[in-house]
PDB file of N, CA, C and O in Angstrom, chain B, residues numbered from 101:
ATOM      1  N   UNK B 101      79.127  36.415  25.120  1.00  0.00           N
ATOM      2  CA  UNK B 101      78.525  36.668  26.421  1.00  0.00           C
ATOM      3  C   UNK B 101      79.618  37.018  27.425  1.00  0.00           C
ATOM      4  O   UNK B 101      80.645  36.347  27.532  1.00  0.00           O
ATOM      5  N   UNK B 102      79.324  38.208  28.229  1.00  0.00           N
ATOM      6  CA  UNK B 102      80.794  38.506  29.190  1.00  0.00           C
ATOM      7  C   UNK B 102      80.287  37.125  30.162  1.00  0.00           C
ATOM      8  O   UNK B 102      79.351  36.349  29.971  1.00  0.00           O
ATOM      9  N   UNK B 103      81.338  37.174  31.296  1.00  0.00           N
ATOM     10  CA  UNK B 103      82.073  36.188  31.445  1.00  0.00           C
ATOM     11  C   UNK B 103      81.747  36.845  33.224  1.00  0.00           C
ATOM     12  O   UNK B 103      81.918  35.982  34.085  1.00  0.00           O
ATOM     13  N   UNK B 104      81.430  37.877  33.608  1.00  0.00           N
ATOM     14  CA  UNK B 104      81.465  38.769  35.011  1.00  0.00           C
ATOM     15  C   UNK B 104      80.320  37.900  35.331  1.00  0.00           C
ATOM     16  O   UNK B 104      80.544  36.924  36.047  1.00  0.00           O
ATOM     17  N   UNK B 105      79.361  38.073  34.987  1.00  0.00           N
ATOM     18  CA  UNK B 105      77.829  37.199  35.640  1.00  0.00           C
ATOM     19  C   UNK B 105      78.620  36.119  36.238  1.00  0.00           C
ATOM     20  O   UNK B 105      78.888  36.046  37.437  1.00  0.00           O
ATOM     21  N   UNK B 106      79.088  35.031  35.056  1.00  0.00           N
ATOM     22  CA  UNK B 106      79.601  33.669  35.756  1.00  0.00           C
ATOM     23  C   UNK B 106      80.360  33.756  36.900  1.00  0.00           C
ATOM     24  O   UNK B 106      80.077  33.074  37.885  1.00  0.00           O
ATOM     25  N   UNK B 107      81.724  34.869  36.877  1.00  0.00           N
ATOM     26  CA  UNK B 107      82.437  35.095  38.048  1.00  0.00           C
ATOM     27  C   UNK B 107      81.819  35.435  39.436  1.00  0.00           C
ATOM     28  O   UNK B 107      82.489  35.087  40.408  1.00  0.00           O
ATOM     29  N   UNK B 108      80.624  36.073  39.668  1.00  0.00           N
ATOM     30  CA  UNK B 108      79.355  36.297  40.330  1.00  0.00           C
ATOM     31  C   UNK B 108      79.230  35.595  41.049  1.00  0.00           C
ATOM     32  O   UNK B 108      79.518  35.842  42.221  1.00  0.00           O
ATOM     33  N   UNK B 109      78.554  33.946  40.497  1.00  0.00           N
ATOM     34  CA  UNK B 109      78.376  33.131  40.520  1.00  0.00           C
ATOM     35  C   UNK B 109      79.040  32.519  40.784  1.00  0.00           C
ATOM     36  O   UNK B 109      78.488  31.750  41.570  1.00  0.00           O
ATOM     37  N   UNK B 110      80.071  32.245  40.661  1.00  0.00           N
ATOM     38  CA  UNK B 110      81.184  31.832  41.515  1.00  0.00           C
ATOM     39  C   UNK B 110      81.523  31.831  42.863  1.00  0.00           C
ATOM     40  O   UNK B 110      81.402  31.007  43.770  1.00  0.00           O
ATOM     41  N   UNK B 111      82.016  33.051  42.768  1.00  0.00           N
ATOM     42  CA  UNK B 111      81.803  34.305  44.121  1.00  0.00           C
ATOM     43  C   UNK B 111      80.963  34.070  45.152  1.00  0.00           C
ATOM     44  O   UNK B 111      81.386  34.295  46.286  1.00  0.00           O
ATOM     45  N   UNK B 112      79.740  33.622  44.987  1.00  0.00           N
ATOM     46  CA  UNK B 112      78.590  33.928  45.150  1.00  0.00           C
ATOM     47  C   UNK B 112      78.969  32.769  46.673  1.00  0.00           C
ATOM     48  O   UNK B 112      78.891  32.986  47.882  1.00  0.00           O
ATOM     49  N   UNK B 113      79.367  31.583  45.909  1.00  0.00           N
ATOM     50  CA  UNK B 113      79.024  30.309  46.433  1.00  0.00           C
ATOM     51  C   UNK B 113      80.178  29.955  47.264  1.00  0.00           C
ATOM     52  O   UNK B 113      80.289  28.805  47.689  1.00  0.00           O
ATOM     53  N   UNK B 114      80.903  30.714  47.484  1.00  0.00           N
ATOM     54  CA  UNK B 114      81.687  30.777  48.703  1.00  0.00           C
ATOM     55  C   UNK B 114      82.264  31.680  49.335  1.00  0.00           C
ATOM     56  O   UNK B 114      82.621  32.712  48.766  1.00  0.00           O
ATOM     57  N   UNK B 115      82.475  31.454  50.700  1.00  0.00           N
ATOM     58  CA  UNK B 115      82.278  32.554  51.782  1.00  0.00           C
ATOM     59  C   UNK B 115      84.008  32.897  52.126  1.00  0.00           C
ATOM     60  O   UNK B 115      84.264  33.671  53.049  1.00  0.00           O
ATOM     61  N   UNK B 116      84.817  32.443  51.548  1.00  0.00           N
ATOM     62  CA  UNK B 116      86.335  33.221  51.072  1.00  0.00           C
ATOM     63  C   UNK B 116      86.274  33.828  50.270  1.00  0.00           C
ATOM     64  O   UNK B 116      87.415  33.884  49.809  1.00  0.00           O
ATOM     65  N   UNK B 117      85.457  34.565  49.546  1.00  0.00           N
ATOM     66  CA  UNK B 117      85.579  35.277  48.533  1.00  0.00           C
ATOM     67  C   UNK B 117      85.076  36.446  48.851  1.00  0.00           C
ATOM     68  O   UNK B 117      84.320  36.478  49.822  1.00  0.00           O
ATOM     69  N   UNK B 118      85.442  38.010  47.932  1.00  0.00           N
ATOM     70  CA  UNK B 118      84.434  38.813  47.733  1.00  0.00           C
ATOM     71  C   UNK B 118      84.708  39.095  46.292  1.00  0.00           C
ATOM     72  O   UNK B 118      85.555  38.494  45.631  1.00  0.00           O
ATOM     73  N   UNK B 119      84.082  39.867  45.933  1.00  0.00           N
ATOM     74  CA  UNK B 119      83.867  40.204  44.707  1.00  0.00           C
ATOM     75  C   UNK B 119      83.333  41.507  44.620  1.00  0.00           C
ATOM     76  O   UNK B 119      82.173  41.793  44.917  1.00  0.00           O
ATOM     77  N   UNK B 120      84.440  42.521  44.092  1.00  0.00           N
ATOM     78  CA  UNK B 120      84.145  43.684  43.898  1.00  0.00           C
ATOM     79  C   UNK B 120      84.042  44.657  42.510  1.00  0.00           C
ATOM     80  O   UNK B 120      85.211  44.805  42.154  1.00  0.00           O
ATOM     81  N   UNK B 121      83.384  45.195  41.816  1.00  0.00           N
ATOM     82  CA  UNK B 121      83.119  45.388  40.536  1.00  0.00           C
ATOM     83  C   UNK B 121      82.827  47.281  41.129  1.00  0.00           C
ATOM     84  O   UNK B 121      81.861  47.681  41.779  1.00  0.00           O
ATOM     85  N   UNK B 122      84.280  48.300  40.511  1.00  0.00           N
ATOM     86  CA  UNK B 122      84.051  49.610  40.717  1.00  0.00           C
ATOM     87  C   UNK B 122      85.197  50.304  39.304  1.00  0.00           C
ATOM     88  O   UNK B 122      86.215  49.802  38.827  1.00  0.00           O
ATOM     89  N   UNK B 123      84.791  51.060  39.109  1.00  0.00           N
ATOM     90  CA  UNK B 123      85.513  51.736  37.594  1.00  0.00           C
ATOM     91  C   UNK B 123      86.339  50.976  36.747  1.00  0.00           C
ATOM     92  O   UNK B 123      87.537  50.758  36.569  1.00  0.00           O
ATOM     93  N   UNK B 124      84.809  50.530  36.116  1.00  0.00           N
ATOM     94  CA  UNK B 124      85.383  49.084  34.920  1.00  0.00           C
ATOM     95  C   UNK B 124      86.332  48.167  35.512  1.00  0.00           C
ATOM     96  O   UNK B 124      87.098  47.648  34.701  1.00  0.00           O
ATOM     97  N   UNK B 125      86.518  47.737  37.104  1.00  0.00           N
ATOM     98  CA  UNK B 125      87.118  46.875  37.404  1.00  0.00           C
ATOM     99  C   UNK B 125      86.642  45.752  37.860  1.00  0.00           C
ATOM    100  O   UNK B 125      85.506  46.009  38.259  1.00  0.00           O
ATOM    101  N   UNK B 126      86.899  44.551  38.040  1.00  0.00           N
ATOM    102  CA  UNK B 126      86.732  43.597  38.834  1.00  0.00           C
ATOM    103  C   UNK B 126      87.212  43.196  39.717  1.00  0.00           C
ATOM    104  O   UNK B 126      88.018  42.595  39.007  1.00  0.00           O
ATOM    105  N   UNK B 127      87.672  42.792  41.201  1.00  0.00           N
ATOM    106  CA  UNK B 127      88.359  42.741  41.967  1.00  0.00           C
ATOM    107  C   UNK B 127      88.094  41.417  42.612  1.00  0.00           C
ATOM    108  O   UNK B 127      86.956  41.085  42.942  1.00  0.00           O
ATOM    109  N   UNK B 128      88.789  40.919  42.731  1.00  0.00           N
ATOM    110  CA  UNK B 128      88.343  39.846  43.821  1.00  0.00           C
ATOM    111  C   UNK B 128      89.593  38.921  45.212  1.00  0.00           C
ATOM    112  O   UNK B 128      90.686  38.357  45.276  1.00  0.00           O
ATOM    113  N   UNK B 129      88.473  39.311  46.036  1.00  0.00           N
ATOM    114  CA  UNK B 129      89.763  38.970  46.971  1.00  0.00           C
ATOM    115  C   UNK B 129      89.703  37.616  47.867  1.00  0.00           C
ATOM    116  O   UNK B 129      88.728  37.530  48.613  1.00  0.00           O
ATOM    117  N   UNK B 130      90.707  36.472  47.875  1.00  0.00           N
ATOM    118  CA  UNK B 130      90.435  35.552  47.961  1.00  0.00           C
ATOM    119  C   UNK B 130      91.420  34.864  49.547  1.00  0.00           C
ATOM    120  O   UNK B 130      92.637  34.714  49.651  1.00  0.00           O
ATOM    121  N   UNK B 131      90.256  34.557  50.647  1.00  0.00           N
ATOM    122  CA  UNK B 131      90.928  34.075  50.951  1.00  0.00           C
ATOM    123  C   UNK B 131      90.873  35.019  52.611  1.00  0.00           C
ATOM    124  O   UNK B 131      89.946  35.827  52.569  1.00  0.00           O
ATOM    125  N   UNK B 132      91.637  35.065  53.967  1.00  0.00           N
ATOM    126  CA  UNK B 132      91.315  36.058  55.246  1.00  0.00           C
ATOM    127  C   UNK B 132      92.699  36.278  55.519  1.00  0.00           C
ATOM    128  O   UNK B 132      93.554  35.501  55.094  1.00  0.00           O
ATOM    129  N   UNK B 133      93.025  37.458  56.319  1.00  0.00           N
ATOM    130  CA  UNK B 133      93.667  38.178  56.964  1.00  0.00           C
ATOM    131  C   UNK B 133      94.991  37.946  55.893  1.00  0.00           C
ATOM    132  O   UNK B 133      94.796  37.431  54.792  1.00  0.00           O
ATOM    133  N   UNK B 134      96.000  38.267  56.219  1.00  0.00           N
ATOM    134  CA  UNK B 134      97.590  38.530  55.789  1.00  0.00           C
ATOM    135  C   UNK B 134      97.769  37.303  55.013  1.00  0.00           C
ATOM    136  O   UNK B 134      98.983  37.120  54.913  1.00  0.00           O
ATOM    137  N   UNK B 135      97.056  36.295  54.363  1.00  0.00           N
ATOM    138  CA  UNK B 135      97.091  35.434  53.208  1.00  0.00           C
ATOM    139  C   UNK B 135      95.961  35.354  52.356  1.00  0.00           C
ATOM    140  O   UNK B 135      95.673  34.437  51.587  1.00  0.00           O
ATOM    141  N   UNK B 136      95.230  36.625  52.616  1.00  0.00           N
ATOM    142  CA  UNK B 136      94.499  37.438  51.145  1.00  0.00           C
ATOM    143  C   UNK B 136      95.035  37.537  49.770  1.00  0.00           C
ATOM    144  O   UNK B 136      96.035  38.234  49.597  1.00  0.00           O
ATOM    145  N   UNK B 137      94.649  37.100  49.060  1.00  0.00           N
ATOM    146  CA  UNK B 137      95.130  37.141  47.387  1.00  0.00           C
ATOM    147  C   UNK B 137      94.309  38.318  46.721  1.00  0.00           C
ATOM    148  O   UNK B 137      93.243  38.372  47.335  1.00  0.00           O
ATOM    149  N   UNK B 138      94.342  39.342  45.673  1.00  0.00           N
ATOM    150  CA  UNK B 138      93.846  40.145  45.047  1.00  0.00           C
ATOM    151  C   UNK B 138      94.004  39.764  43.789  1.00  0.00           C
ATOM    152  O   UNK B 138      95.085  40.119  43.320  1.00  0.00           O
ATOM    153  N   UNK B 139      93.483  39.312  43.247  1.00  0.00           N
ATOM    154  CA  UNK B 139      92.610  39.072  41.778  1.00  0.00           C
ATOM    155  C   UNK B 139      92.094  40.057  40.798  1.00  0.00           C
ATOM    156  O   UNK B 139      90.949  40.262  41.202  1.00  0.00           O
ATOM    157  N   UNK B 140      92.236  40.614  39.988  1.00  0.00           N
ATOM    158  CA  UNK B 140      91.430  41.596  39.045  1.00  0.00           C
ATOM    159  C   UNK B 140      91.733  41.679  37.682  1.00  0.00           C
ATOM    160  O   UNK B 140      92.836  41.241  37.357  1.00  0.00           O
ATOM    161  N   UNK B 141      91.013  42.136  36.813  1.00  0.00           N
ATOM    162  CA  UNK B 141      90.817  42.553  35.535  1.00  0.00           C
ATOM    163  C   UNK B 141      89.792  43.459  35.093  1.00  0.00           C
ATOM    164  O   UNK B 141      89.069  44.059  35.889  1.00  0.00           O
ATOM    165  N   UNK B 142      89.689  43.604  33.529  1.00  0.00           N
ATOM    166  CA  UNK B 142      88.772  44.644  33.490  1.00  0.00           C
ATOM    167  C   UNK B 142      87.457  43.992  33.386  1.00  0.00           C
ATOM    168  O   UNK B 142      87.375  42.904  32.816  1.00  0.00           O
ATOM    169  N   UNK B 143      86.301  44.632  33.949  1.00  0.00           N
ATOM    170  CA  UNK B 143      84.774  43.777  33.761  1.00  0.00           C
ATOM    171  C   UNK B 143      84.571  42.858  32.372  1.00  0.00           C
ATOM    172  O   UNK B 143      83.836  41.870  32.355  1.00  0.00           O
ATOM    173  N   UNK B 144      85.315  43.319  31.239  1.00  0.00           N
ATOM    174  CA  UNK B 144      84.355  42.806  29.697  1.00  0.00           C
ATOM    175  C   UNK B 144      85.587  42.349  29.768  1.00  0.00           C
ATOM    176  O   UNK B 144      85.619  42.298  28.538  1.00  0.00           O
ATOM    177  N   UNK B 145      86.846  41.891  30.129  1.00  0.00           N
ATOM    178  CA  UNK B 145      87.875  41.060  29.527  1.00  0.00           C
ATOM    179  C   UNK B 145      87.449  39.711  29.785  1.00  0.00           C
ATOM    180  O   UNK B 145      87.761  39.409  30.937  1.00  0.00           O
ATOM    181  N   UNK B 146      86.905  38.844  29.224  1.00  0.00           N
ATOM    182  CA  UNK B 146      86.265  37.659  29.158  1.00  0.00           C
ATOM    183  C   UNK B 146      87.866  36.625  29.557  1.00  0.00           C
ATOM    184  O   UNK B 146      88.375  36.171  30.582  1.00  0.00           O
ATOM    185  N   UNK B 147      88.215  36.633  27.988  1.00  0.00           N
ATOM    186  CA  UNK B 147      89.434  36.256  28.409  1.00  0.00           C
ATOM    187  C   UNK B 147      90.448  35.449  30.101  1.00  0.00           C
ATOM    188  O   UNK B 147      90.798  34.304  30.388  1.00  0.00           O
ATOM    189  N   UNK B 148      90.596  37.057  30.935  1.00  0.00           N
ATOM    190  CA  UNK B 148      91.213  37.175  32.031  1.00  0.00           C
ATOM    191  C   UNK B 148      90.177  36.655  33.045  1.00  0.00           C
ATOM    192  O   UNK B 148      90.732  36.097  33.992  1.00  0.00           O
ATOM    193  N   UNK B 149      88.767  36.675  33.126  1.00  0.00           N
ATOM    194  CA  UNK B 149      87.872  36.625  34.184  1.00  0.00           C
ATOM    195  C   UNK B 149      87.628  34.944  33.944  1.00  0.00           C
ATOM    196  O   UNK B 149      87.208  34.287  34.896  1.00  0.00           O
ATOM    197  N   UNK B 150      87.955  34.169  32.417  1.00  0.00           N
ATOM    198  CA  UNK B 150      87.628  33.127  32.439  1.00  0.00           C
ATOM    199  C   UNK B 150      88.701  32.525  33.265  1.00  0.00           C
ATOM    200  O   UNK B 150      88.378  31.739  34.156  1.00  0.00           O
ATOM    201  N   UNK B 151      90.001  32.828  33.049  1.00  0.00           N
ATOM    202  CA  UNK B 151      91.402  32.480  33.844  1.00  0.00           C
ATOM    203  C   UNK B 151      91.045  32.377  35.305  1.00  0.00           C
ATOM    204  O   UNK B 151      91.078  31.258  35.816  1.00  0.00           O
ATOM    205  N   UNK B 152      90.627  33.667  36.204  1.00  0.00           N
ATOM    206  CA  UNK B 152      90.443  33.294  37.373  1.00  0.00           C
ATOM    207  C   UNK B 152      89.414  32.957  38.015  1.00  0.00           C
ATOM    208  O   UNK B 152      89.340  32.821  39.236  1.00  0.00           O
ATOM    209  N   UNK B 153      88.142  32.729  36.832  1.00  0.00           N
ATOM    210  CA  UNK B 153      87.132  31.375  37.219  1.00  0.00           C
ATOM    211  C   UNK B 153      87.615  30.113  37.568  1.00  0.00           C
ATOM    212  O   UNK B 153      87.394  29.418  38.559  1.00  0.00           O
ATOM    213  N   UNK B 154      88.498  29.888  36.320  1.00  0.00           N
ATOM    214  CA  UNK B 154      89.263  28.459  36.892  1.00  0.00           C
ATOM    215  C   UNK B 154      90.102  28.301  37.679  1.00  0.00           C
ATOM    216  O   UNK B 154      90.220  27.194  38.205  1.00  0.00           O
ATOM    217  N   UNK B 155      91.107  29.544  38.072  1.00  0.00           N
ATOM    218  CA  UNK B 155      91.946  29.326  39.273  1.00  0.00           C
ATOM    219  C   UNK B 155      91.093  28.913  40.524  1.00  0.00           C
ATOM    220  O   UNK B 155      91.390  27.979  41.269  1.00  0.00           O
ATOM    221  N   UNK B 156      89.786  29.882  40.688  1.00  0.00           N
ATOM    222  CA  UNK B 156      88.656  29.553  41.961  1.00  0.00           C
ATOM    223  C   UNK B 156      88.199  28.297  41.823  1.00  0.00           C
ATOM    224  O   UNK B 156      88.155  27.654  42.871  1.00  0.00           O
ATOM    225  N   UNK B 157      87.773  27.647  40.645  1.00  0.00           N
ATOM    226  CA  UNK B 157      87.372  26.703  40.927  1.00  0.00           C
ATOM    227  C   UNK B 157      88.409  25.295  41.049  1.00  0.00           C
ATOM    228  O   UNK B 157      88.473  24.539  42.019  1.00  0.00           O
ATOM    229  N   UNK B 158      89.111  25.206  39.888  1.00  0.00           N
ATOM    230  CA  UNK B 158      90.125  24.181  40.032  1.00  0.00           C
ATOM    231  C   UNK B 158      91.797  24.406  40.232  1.00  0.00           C
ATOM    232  O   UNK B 158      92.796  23.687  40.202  1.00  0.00           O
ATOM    233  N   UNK B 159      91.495  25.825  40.450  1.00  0.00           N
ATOM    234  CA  UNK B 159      93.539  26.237  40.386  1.00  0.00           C
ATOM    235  C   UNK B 159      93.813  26.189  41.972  1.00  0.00           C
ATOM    236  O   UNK B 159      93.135  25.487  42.722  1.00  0.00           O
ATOM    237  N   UNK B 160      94.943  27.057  42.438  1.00  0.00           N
ATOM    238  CA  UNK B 160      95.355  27.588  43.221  1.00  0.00           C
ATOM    239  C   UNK B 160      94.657  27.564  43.871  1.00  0.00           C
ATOM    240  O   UNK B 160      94.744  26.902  44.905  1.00  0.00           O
ATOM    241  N   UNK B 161      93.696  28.245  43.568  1.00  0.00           N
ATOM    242  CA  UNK B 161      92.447  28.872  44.795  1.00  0.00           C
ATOM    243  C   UNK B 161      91.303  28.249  45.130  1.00  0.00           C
ATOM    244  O   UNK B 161      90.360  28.779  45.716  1.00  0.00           O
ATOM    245  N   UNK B 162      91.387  26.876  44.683  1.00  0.00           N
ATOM    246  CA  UNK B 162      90.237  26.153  44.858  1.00  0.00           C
ATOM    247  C   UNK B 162      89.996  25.563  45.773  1.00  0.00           C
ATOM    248  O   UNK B 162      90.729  24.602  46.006  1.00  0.00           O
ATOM    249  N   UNK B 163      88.859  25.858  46.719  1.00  0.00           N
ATOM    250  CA  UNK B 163      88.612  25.111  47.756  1.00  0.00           C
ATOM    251  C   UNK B 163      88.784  23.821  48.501  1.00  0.00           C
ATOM    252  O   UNK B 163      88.187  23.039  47.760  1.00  0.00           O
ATOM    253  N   UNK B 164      89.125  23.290  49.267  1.00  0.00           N
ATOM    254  CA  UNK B 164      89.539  22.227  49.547  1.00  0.00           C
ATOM    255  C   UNK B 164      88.414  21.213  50.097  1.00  0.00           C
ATOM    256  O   UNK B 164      87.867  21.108  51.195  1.00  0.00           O
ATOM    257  N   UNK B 165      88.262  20.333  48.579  1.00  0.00           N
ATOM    258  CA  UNK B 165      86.866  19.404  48.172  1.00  0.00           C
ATOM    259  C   UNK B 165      86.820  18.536  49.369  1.00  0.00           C
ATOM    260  O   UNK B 165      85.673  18.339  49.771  1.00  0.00           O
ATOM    261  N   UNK B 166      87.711  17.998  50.009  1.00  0.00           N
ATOM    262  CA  UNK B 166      87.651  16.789  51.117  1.00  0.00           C
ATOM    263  C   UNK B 166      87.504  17.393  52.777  1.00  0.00           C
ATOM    264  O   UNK B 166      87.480  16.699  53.794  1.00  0.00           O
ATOM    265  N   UNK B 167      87.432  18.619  52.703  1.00  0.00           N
ATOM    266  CA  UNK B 167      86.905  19.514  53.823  1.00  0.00           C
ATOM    267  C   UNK B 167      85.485  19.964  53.939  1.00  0.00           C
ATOM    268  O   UNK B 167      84.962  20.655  54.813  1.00  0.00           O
ATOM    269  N   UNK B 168      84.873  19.312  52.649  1.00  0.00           N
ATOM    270  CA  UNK B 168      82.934  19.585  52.496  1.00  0.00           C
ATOM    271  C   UNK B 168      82.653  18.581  53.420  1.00  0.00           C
ATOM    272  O   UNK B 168      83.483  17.673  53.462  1.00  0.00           O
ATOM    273  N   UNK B 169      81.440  18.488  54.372  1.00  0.00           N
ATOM    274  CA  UNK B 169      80.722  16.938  54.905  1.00  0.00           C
ATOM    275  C   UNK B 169      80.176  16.849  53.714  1.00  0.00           C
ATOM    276  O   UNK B 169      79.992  17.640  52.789  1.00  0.00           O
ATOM    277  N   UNK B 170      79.953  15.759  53.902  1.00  0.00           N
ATOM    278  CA  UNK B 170      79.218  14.519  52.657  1.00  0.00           C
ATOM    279  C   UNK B 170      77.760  14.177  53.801  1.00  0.00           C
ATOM    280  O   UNK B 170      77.646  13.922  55.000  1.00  0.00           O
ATOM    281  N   UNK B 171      76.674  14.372  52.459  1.00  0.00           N
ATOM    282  CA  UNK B 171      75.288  14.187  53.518  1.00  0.00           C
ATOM    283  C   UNK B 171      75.568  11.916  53.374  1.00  0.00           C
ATOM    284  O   UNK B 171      76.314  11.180  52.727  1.00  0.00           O
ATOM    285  N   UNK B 172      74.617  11.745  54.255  1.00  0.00           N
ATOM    286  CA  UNK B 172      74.654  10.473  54.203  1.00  0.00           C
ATOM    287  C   UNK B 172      73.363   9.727  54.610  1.00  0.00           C
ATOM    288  O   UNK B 172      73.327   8.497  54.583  1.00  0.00           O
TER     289      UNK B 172
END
């Protein structure tokens, strides 16, 4: 199963991200102004797109969990 849907989905669910998909590429850019990161591979490289699923979610680029409110 490619691996782009999930990155999507990812994408999807936060508002530092975009996610751009144009001549078999994937792009994704993480992050605002002059500390923008560019991210990419090819759409079907499962592989590479699984890599910077996990950088978004638990690497580098992962949101900073103790900056969510907590409902109560």
């Amino acid at each position: 199963m490619k691996q782009l849907g999930n990155l999507a989905i990812v994408c999807a669910q936060r508002t530092d991200v975009l996610l751009q998909v144009s001549c078999a590429k994937a792009s994704i850019h993480v992050g605002e102004g002059p500390e923008r990161t560019t991210l990419s591979a090819r759409w079907d490289d499962d592989e590479k797109i699984q890599e910077i699923i996990r950088e978004l979610n638990f690497g580098r680029y992962a949101k900073d969990r103790s900056a969510v409110p907590t409902e109560k």
